[in-house]
C-alpha positions in Angstrom: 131.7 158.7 103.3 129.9 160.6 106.8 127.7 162.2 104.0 126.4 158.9 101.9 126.5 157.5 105.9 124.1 160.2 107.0 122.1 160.6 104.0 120.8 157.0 104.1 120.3 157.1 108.2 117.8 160.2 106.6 116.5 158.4 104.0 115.0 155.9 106.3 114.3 157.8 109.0 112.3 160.5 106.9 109.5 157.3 106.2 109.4 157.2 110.1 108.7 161.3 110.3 105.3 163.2 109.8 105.2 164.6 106.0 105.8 167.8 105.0 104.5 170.3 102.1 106.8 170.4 99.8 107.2 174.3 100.2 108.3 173.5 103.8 108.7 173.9 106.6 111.0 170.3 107.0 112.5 170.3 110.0 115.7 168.0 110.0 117.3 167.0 113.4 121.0 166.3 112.5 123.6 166.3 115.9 127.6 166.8 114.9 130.2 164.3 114.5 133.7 164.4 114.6 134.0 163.7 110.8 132.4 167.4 110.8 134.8 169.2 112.4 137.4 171.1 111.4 141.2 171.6 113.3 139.7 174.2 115.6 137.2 171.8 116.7 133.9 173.4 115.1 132.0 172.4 111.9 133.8 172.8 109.0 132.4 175.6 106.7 132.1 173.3 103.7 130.5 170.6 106.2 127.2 173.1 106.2 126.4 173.1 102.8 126.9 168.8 102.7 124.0 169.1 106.0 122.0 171.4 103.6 122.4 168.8 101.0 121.1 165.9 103.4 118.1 168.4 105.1 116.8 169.6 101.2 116.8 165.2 100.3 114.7 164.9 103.8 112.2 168.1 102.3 111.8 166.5 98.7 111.2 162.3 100.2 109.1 163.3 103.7 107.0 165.9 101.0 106.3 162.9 98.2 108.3 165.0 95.7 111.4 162.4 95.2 109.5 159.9 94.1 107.1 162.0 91.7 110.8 163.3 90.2 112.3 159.8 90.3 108.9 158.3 88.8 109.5 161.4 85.9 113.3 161.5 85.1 114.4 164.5 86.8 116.7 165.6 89.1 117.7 168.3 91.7 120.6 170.2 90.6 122.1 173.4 93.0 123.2 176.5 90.6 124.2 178.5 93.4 124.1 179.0 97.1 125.1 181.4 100.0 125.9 181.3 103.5 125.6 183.4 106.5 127.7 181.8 109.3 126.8 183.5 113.0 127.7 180.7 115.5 130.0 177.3 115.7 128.6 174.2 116.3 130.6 171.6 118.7 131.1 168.3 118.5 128.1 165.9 119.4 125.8 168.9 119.6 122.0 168.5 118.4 120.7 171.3 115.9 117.9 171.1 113.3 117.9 172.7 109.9 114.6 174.1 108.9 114.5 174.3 105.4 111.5 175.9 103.3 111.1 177.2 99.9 110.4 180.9 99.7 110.7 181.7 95.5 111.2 180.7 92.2 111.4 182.7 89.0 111.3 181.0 85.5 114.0 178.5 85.7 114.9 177.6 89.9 113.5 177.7 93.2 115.3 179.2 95.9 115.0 177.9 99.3 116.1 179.2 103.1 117.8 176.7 105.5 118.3 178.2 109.1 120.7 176.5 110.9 118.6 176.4 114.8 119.9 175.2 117.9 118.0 175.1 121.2 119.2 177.8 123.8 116.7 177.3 126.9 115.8 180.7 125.4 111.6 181.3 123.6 113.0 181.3 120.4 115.5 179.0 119.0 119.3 180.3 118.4 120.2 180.8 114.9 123.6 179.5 114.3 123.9 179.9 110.0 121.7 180.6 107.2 121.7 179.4 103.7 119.7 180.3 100.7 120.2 178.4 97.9 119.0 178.4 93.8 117.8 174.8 92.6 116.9 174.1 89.4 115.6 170.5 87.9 116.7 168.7 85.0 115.3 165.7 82.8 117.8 162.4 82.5 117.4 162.9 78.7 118.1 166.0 79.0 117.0 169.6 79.3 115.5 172.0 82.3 112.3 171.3 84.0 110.5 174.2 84.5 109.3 175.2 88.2 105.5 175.2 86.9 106.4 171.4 86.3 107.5 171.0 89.8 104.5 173.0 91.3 102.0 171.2 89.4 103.2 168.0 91.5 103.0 169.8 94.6 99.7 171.3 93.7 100.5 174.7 93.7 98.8 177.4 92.1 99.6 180.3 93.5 101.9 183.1 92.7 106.1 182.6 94.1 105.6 184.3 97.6 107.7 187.9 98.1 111.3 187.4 98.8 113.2 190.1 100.7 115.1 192.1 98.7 118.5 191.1 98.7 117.2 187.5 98.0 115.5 189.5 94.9 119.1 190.8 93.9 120.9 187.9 94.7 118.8 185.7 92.8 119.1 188.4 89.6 122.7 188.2 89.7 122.8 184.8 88.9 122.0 185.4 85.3 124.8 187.9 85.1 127.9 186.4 82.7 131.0 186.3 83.2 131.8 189.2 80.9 129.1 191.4 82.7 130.4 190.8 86.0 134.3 192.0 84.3 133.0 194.7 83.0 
C-alpha cells in the first residue's frame, strides 16, 4: 500500500516538476516513512528497489515517455537489477534518487539510480546505488526493441560507454541456467 500511496503522490507531482530527457538525469525527491523501515529502524533493503521502482515511473512521465508507451501498448518490465548499499537512511529523512540511463544493447536498457542525500558537504553523500536491465514489451505480445524506444525519445546516437563491470554484468544476463552450473 505505501508504494501504490507514494507512486500516485509522484504521479501528480511529476506534472508540477520541470521535464526531463528521457536518458536522464530525473531527479526524484522521496523522504522516509515509517512503513520503510525495517526492525533496526533503517530502510528496509527490499524498500530501495520499490523507491527505484517509483523514481524510474517519475523518469518515463516527467520525460513524455509513459504516455508515448501507453499511447503504443507497451510496457516497462525489470529483467534484472543490483544494488550497492553504503549508508542507512532514518526515518523521516529527505534523499533524492537520481536516476539516468547510461546503455542499452539489443533487447534492454540499463539505468543507474544513486541513492543522494545532502551532507552540508560540496558534493552530495551517496548512500546506495542501483543499476538495473529494463526491457519493454507489447500488450499483444512480444519485446520492443530499444531502437523503438529511442526513436520516441529522438535518439540517434550510439548507447554511451558503460564501465566495465556494468559491461560484464549486463553479459551475464544472457547466461542460462545450465551455463552458470556448469
Amino acid at each position: 500500500m505505501n508504494l501504490i500511496l507514494r507512486l500516485v503522490w509522484h504521479l501528480i507531482a511529476a506534472r508540477f516538476r520541470e521535464p526531463c530527457a528521457m536518458m536522464g538525469p530525473c531527479v526524484t525527491p522521496l523522504r522516509v516513512w515509517p512503513t520503510d523501515l525495517d526492525v533496526l529502524g533503517h530502510v528496509n533493503n527490499g524498500v530501495y528497489f520499490s523507491m527505484m521502482d517509483v523514481a524510474r515511473v517519475d523518469l518515463m512521465v516527467r520525460s513524455g515517455l509513459w504516455r508515448r508507451i501507453k499511447d503504443n501498448g507497451i510496457y516497462p518490465v525489470i529483467a534484472a537489477e543490483t544494488m550497492r548499499f553504503r549508508r542507512s537512511l532514518h526515518l523521516f529523512e529527505r534523499f533524492r534518487i537520481a536516476t539516468r540511463v547510461i546503455g542499452w544493447d539489443d533487447k534492454a536498457f540499463l539505468l543507474e539510480q544513486r541513492f543522494l542525500r545532502s551532507s552540508g558537504k560540496a558534493q552530495d553523500e551517496v548512500v546506495a546505488e542501483g543499476v538495473v536491465r529494463a526491457r519493454f514489451l507489447r500488450k499483444s505480445g512480444g519485446l520492443v526493441p530499444p531502437e523503438v524506444i529511442l526513436g520516441f525519445a529522438g535518439w540517434s546516437g550510439p548507447p554511451p560507454e558503460m564501465e566495465p563491470w556494468i559491461t560484464h554484468w549486463n553479459a551475464a544476463q544472457y547466461l542460462s541456467r545450465e551455463t552458470i552450473q556448469a
